[in-house]
N, C-alpha and C positions, 0 to 999 in steps of 0.2 A: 648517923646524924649528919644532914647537911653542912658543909665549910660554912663557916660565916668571913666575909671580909666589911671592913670597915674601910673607908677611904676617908681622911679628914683635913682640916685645914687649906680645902685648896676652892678657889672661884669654881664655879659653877654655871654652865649655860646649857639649861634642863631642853629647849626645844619644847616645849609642851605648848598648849593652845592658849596659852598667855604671854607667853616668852617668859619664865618666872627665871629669874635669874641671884646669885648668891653671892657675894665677896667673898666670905669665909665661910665654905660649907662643908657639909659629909653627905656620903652614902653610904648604908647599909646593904649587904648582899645578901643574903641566904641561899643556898644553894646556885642555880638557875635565875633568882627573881630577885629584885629590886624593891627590898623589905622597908626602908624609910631613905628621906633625902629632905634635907632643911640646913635651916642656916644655922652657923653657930657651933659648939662645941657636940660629937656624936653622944648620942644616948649610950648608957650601959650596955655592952652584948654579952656576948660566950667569953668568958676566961683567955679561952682557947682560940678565941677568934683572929686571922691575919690580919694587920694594919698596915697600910701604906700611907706614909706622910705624904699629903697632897701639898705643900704650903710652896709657894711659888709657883704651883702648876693652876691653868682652866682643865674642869673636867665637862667633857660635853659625852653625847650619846656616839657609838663608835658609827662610824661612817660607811655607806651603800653604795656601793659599786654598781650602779646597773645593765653597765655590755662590757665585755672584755671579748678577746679570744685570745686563752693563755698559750697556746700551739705554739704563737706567734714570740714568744719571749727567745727561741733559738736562733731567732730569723731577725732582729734588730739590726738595724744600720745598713741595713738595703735598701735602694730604689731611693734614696733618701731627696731627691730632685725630682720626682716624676708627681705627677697626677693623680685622681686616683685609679683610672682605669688604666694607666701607663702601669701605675704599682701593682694593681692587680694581675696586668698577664704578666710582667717580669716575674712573681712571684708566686706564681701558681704553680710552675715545670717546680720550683724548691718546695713549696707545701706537701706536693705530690708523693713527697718522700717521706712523711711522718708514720710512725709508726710508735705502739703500744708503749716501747721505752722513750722514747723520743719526746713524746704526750706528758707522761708522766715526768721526764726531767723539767720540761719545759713547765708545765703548771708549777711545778712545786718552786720553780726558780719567781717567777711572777705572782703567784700566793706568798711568797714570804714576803716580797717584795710589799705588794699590798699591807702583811699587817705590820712591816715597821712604818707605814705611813699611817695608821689608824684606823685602818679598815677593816670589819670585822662582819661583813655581808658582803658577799660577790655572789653576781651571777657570770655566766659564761656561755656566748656563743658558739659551739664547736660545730661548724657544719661541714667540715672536710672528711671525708671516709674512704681511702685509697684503699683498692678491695682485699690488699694483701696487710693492711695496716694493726690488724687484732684487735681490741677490747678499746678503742681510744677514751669513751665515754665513761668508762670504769678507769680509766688510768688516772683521768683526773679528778676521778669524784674519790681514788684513792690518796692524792698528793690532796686534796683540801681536807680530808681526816685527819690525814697525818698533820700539816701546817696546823690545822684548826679552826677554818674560819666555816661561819655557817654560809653555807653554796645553794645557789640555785643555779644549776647548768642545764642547760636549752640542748633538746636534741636538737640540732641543727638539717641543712638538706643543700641539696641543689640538682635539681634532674633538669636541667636545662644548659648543654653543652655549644661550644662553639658550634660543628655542624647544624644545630636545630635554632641557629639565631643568638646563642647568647654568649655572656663571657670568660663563662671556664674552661680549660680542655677537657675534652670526651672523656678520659679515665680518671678524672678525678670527681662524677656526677654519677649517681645512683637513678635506680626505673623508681618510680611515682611507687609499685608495691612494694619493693625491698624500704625504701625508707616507711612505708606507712608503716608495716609489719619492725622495722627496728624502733619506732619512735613509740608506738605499743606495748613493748617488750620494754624498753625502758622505765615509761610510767609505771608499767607494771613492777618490775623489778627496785624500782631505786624510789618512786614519791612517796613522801611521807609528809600527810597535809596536818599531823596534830599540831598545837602550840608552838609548840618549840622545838618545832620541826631544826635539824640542823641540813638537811637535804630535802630537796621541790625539783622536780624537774619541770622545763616548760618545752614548746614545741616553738620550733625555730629557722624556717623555712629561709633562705640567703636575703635574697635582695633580689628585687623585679625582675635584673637582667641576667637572674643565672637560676631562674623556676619558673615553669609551669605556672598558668593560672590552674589546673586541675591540680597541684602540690599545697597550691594557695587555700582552696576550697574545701579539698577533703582534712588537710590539718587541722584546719578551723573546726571543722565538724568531728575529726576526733577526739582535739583538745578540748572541747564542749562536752564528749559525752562523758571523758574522763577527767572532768573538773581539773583541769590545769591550764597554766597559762600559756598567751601565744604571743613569741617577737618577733620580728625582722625588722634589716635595714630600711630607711625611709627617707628620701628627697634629700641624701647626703650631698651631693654633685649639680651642678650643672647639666652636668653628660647624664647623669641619669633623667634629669628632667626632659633632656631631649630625647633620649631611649623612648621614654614611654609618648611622646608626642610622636614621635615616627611609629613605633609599632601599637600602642593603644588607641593613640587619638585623644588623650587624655592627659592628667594631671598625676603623679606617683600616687598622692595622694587621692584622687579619684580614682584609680584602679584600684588600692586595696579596700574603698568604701565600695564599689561596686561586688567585691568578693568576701562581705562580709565581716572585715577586717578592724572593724570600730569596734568599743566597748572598754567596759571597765577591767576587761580580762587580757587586753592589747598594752602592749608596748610595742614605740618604734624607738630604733636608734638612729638618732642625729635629728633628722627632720628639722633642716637648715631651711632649704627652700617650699617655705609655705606661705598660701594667701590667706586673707583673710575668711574664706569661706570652710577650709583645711582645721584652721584651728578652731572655729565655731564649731564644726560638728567633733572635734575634737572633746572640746570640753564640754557639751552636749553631754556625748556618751560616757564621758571619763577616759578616753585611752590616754594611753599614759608616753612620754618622751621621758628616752635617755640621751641628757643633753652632754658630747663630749668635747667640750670646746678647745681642749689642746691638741686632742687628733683632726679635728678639725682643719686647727690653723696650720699643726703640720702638713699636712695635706693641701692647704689653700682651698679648700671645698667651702667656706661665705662663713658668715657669723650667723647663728641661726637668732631667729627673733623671741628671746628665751624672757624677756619682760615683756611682749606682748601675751606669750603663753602663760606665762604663770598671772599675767593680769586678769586673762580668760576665766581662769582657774582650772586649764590643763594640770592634772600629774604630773611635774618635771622632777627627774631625777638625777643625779648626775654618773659619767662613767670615763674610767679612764681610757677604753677600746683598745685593741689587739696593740701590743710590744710595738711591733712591726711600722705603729703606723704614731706611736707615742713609748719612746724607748723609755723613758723613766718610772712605765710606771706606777707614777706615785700620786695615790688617791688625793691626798692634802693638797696636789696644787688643783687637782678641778676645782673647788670652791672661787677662789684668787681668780681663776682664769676666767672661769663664768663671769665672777663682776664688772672683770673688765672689760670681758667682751664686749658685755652687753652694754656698758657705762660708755663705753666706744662707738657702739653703734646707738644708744639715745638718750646721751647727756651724763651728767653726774647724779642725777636724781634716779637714774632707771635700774639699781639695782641695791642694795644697804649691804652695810655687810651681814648680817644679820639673817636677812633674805637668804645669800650663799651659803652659810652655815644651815639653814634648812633646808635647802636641795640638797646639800651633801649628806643627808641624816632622815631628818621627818619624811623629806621629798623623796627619795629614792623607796625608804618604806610606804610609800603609798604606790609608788609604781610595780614593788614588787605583791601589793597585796596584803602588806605582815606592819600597816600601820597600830594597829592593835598589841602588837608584842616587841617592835622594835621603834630606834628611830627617835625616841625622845627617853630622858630619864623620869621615870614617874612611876610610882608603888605598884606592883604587881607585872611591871612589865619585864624582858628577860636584862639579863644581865652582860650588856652589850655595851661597853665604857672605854672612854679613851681618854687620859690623864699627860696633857700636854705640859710639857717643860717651858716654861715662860721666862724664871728667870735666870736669861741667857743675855750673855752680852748684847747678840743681834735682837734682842726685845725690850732691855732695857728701855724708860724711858718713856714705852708707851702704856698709858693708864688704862685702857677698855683692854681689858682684855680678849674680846672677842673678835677685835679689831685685831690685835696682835696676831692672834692664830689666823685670819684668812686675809690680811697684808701684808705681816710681815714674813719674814725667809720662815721656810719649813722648820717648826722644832723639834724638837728631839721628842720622843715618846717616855714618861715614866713608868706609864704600865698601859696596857692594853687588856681587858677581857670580854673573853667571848662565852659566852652560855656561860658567867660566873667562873670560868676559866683563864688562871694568869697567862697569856701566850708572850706578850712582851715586857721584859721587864729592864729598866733603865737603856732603851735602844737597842737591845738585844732582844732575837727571836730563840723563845726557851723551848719552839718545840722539834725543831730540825737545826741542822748544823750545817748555818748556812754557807760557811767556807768548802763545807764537802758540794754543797748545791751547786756552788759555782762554779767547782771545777769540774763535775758532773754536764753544769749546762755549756759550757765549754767544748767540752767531748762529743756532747749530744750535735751541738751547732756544726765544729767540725766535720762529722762523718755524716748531716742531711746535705751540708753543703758538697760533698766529694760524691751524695748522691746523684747530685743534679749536673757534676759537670760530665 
């Protein structure tokens, strides 16, 4: 027989297509699925059924991650003044050095990380595959079973090396056929497109200046025949914008619509720098942004124009991107950071809070495709829930509670579940031990660093 959990006595902000929102509400779980949610005291269930006192806490829909690269979690506090094509060669000789356990420390350190911030969908771009490195794409789709959170991880690429024009070194880029033939192997091996699917792979080619337009083309076309999704980096820089004016003659974003690169099956990461023609055929076709605005401003790479896009009605999703280049992190502050960004660049009216709390949730499940199952709390969808700690000192005081969760400081988690599965319970991760993870990522960080000197 299915778990039943009940969640009750706590505010509610469902994200559904009305904003239905509760002061005092419940949710019923069954299994997997999200069996009733109303206001008010829960209905009768199983005898046997688990309760969690919601009272002081908002429960909203767990929150979607849509770019990461968890490699990146051993590599933190580097380059931490440079650029981002400064940070990219300083830190390419030390990526170089990852391997099968390294992967796997490294995810599982940065997946935990994730669900005590609320997060209970990531995707992940791994495109690095040093040829002696083993299984990496298995290491971490092993460390998100174990953590728990539902993954979609991107075979990643780059066949485009300093000698031939671009930005990686030579040994850390694969030929146009070994990555076709491993990103096939993949699909094949690891997607699973049912409901509640808890693993997707997508195909995930770098960014302009480190692939092939023919890596560009034929991905497209395989991720096509085998109905999966296709990402890369997008108009994250300046320096890229001018990469592709010197070697395209073009616009980032007109080189990948020239190769096919639109559609509802698309996600870019970042795509800061766009015009107004970029985001029209954007929302045309549906491709989707993953909008990271703390790696972003780490970086200094522009504020991207994320209340023009979502005015369009682009897919915006939000992501916290690679360790490396956003050390904390921590899913709950992209919502906060987005508003402000974007409140920053036009006006106080250009973003609600409201708004932010659906990028971080509705909005990412539309980019990943899984607006149907995830993304909002509403009857039959999966059981994807985050049970925020509100009354805390640092929230006292304030009345909206949905305000509180994406203004005020980070709060503590009461529970977290994923597919109907408890993983956090009172700020604790119940499904790895996370003081081993850390001393673990520790070790792992130390001995890639003694690999690169």
């Amino acid at each position: 027989m299915d778990e039943v959990t009940v969640i009750a006595g706590c505010a509610i902000a469902t994200v559904d297509d009305r904003r239905t929102e509760y002061s005092r509400g419940y949710v019923v779980v069954r299994g997997n699925r999200i069996e009733a949610v109303g206001e008010g005291d829960a209905p009768e269930v199983d005898a046997g059924a688990r309760r969690i006192d919601g009272r002081g806490c908002l429960l909203t829909p767990g929150l979607v991650n849509t770019h990461h690269h968890l490699y990146q979690w051993i590599t933190r506090g580097l380059a931490t003044d440079h650029t981002l094509f400064e940070w990219l060669t300083t830190l390419y000789p030390v990526w170089a050095g990852i391997d099968e356990d390294a992967v796997r420390v490294a995810a599982t350190g940065a997946l935990a990380a994730l669900v005590r911030t609320g997060c209970t969908t990531t995707t992940d771009h791994h495109y690095l595959f040093p040829r002696e490195g083993g299984d990496l794409l298995g290491a971490e789709i092993t460390a998100a079973a174990e953590v728990g959170l539902r993954f979609h991880p991107c075979r990643g690429s780059m066949d485009l090396g300093v000698s031939a024009g671009g930005l990686p070194p030579d040994e850390v880029v694969e030929s146009l056929d070994d990555i076709l033939a491993a990103s096939a192997a993949a699909v094949e091996r690891w997607h699973d497109p049912s409901y509640d699917s808890m693993l997707r792979i997508a195909l995930a080619p770098c960014s302009p200046f480190s692939v092939t337009p023919e890596l560009l083309r034929e991905s497209a076309a395989l991720a096509r025949t085998a109905g999966v999704r296709l990402h890369t980096h997008l108009a994250e820089t300046i320096e890229e914008q001018d990469y592709c004016a010197q070697t395209f003659g073009c616009t980032p974003a007109q080189y990948l619509e020239r190769l096919g690169w639109l559609g509802p099956d698309v996600w870019y990461a970042h795509a800061v720098h766009l015009d107004d023609d970029a985001i029209e055929a954007m929302a045309r076709t549906g491709t989707g942004v993953a909008h990271c605005p703390t790696s972003n401003a780490r970086l200094g790479a522009g504020v991207a124009r994320t209340a023009d896009l979502v005015r369009a009605g682009v897919p915006v999703g939000l992501g916290v991107d690679g360790a490396a280049s956003n050390e904390s992190g921590s899913m709950i502050e992209e919502p906060r950071h987005a508003l402000l960004w974007a409140r920053n660049r036009g006006g106080p009216r250009a973003m609600t809070v409201r708004t932010a709390l659906e990028l971080a949730t509705i909005g990412g499940a539309r980019v990943l495709g899984r607006a149907a199952e995830i993304g909002s709390i509403e009857v039959g969808k999966l059981a994807d829930l985050a049970l925020w700690r509100l009354d805390t000192a640092a929230h006292a005081g304030i009345d909206d509670p949905v305000t509180a969760l994406v203004l005020g400081a980070p709060p503590p988690l009461a529970a977290l579940l994923v597919n109907g599965r408890e993983v956090v319970r009172d700020g604790e991760v119940r499904t790895v031990a996370t003081d081993v993870v850390a001393t673990e990522v520790a070790r792992a960080q130390a001995a890639l660093l003694a690999k690169a000197r």
